[in-house]
C-alpha positions in Angstrom: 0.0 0.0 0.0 1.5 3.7 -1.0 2.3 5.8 1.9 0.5 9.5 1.7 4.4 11.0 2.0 6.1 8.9 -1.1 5.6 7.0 -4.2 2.8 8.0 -7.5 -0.7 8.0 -6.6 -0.8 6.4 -10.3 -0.5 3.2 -8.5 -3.7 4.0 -6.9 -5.5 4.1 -9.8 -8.6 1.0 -10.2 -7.4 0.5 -13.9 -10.6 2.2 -15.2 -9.7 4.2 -18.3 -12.0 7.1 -20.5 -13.1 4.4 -22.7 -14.9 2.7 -19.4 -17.1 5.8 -19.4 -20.8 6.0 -19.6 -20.0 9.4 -21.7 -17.4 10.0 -24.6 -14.1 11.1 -23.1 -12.0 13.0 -26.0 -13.4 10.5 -28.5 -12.6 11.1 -32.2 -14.8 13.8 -32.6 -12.9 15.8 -30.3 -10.2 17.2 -32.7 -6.3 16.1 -32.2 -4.7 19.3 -31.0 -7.3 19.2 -28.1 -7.7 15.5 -26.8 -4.4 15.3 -25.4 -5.6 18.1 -22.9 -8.3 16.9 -22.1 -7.4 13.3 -21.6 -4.5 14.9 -19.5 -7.2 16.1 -17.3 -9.4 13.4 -17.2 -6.0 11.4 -16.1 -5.7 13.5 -13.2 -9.1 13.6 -12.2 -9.4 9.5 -12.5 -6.4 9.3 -10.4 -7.9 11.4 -7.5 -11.2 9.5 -7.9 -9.7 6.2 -7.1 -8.1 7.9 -3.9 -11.5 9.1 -2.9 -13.1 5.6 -3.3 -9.9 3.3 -2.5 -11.0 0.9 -0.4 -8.4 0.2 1.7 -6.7 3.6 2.6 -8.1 5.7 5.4 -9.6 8.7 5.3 -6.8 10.5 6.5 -4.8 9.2 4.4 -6.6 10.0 1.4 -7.0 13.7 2.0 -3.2 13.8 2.5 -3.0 12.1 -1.1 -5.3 14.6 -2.9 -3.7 17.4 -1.1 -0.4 16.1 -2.7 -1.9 15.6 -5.9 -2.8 19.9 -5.6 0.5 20.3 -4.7 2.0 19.5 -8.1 -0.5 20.6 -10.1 0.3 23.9 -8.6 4.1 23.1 -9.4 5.1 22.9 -5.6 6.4 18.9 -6.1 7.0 16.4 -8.9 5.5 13.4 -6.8 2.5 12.4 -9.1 2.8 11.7 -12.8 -0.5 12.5 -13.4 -0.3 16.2 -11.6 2.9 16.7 -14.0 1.2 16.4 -16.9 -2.0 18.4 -16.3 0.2 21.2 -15.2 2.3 21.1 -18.1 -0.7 20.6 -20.6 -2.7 23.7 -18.3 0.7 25.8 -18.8 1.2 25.3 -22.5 -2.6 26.3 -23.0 -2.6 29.3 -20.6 -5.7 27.6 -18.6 -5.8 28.3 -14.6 -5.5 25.2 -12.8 -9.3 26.2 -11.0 -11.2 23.5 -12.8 -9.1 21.2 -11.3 -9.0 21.9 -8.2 -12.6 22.5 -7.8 -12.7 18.7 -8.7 -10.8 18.3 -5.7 -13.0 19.7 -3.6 -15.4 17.0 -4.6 -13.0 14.2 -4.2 -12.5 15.6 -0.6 -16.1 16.2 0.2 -16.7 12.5 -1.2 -13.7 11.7 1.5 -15.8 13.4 4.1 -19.8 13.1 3.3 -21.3 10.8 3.0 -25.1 11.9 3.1 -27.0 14.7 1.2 -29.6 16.5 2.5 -31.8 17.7 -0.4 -31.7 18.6 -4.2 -29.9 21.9 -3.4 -27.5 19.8 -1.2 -26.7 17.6 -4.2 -26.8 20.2 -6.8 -24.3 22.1 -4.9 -22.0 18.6 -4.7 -22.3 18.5 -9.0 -20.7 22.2 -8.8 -17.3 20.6 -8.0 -18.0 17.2 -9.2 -19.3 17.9 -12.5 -19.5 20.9 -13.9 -15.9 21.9 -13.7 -15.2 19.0 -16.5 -17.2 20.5 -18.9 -15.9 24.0 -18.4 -12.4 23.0 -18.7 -13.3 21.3 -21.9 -14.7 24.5 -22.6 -11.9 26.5 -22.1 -9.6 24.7 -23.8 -12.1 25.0 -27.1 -12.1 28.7 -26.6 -15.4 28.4 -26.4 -17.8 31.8 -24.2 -18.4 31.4 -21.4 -22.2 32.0 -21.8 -21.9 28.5 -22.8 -21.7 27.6 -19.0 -25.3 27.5 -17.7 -26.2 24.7 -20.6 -23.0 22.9 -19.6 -23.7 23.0 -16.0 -27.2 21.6 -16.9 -25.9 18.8 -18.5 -22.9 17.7 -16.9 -25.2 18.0 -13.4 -27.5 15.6 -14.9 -24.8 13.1 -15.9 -23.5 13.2 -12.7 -26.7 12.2 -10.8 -27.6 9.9 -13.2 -24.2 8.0 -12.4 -25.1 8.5 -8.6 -28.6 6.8 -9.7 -27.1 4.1 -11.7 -24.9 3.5 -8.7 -26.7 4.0 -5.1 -26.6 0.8 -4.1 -22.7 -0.1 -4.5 -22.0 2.9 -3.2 -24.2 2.4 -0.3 -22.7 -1.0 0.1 -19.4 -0.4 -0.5 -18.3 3.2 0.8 -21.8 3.8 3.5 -22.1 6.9 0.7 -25.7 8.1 -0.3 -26.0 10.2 -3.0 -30.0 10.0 -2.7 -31.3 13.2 -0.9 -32.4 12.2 2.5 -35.5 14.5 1.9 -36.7 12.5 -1.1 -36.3 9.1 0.7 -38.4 10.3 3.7 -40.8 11.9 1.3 -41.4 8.0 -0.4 -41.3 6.6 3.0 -38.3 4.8 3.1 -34.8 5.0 4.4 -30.9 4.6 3.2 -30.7 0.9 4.7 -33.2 0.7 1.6 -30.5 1.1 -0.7 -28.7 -2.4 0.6 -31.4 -4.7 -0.5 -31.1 -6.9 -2.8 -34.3 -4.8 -5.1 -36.1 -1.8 -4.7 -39.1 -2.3 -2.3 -41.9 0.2 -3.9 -40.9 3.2 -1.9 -37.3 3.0 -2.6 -38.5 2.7 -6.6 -41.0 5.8 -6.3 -38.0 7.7 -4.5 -35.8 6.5 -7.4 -38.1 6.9 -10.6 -39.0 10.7 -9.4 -35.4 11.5 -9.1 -34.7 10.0 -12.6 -37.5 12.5 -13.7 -36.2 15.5 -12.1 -32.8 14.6 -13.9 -34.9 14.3 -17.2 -36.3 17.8 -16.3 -32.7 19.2 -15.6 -31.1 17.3 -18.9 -33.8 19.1 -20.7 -32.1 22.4 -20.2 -29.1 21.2 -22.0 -31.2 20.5 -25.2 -29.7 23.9 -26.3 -26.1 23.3 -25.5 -24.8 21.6 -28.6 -26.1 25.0 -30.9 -24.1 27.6 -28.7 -20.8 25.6 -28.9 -18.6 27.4 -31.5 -16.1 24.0 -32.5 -18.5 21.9 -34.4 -16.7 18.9 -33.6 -17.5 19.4 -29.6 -20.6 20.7 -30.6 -21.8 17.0 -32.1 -19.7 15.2 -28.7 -22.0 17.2 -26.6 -25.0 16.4 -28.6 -24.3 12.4 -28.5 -23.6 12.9 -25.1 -26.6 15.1 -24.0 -28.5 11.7 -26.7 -27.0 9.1 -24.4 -28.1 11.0 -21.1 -31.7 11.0 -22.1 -32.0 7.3 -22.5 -30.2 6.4 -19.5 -32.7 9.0 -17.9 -35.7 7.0 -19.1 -34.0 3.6 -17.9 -33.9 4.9 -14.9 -37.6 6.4 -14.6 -38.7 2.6 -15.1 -36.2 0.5 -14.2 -34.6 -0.9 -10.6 -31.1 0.0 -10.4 -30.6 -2.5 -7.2 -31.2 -5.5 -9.4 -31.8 -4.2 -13.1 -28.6 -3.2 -15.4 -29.2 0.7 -16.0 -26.6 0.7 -19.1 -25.9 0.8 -22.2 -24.6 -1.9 -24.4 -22.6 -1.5 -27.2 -24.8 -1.7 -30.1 -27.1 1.0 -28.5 -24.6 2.8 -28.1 -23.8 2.9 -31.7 -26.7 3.8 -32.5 -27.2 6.7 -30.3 -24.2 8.1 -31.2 -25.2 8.3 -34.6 -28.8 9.7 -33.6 -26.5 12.1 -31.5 -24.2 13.4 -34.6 -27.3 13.5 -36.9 -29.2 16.1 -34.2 -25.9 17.9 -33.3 -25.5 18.6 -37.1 -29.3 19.5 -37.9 -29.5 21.8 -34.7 -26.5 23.5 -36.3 -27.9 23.4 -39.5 -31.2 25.5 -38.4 -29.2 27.8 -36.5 -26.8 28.8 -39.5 -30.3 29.1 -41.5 -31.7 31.2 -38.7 -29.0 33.2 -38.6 -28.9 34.1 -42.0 -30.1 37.5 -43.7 -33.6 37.1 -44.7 -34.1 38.7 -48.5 -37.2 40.7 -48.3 -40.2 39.2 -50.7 -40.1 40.9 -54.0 -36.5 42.4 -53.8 
């Protein structure tokens, strides 16, 4: 086991890769001269993630880790390989190392608590969880930052529905609960709930109206892919913003404590390609919208 004052957190790291994802990480739409940013990032981010949920290190000990893994992104140590790079790829673009960092945050919080109180609670969670990933993506597209509210939206959304898809293992495993306490009481229910082996018919009411509020806020995102500049992150976001919405009706009729709540890889496929073909008609409409009208009879 590493000690939290030597060796690479790397070797932390649960051998989960981007290509593991439920989302596209950097996938070949993303063009060349940005993916190795962003995978740079995600490497990072991955690496502090398997702290955060390692099994066997204490909590103590992980905090110390993540704190080190801050320390050389900000360049104050050369400890982690995965801090090096980030920093290097954040100082050849010119990017703050904020984004990062607010991820941390998360990470730590995830270290330290392990129940939310309501919708606000977890919302406020996805703000350093979630929507610092697509911002950062942002960024390093160039992209305005009145692109931010439909990101936030949507990377939100994908972050709950992963808490969704998962509330039972991480119940079980890590005694974390993602649910909002305020919408278990409201089914009439509890968190032991979340350990048994299906959903009794509270738990699933709990569950299925939390998949539609996600629905609700994934709605708001519908936009996002027509405000984004780069047309190639404009179609990853609409595939990705395609995939959310039909895990997000999985999960408004499915269990996820006995039911798979994912997608396989021909429906994948075809998603993706429903996602390109709405990314480029969106863009389409709004180059024809845009477009001087010629007055009738000129």
């Amino acid at each position: 086991m590493i000690e939290a004052s030597g060796g690479d957190a790397g070797n932390l790291r649960s051998g989960k890769g981007h290509r593991d994802e439920n989302f596209p990480v950097a996938s070949l739409l993303i063009h060349p001269r940005h993916r190795a940013a962003i995978l740079a990032f995600y490497d990072f981010v991955r690496t502090a993630d398997d702290i955060a949920d390692h099994a066997d290190l204490a909590p103590e000990r992980k905090l110390a880790l993540l704190d080190r893994l801050e320390a050389g992104l900000l360049g104050k140590d050369d400890d982690d390989a995965a801090a090096v790079r980030l920093r290097r790829a954040l100082a050849e673009r010119r990017l703050p190392p904020r984004h990062a960092q607010d991820l941390l945050t998360a990470f730590r919080l995830d270290v330290t608590k392990l129940r939310y109180r309501d919708w606000d609670d977890l919302i406020n969670y996805c703000t350093y969880s979630a929507m610092p990933v697509g911002r950062f993506v942002l960024d390093v597209h160039g992209e305005s930052r009145s692109t931010w509210a439909a990101n936030d939206a949507l990377c939100a959304a994908l972050q709950i529905i992963n808490h969704l898809q998962d509330c039972k293992k991480d119940y079980v495993n890590l005694n974390r609960v993602y649910v909002p306490l305020d919408a278990l009481a409201a089914a009439g229910t509890a968190v032991e709930a979340l350990g048994e082996p299906r959903a009794s018919p509270p738990l699933a009411r709990c569950l299925h109206r939390l998949a539609e509020r996600t629905q609700r806020l994934l709605s708001e995102s519908d936009v996002f892919p027509a405000l984004i500049a780069d047309r190639r992150l404009a179609l990853e976001v609409s595939v990705i913003n395609t995939l959310a919405h039909r895990l997000t009706r999985m999960l408004m009729a499915r269990d996820p404590l006995s039911e798979p709540v994912h997608l396989k890889l021909p429906a994948m496929a075809g998603l993706t390609a429903l996602g390109i073909l709405r990314g480029a008609s969106r863009r389409l409409g709004r180059r024809f919208s845009a477009a001087p009208q010629t007055p009738r009879g000129a």
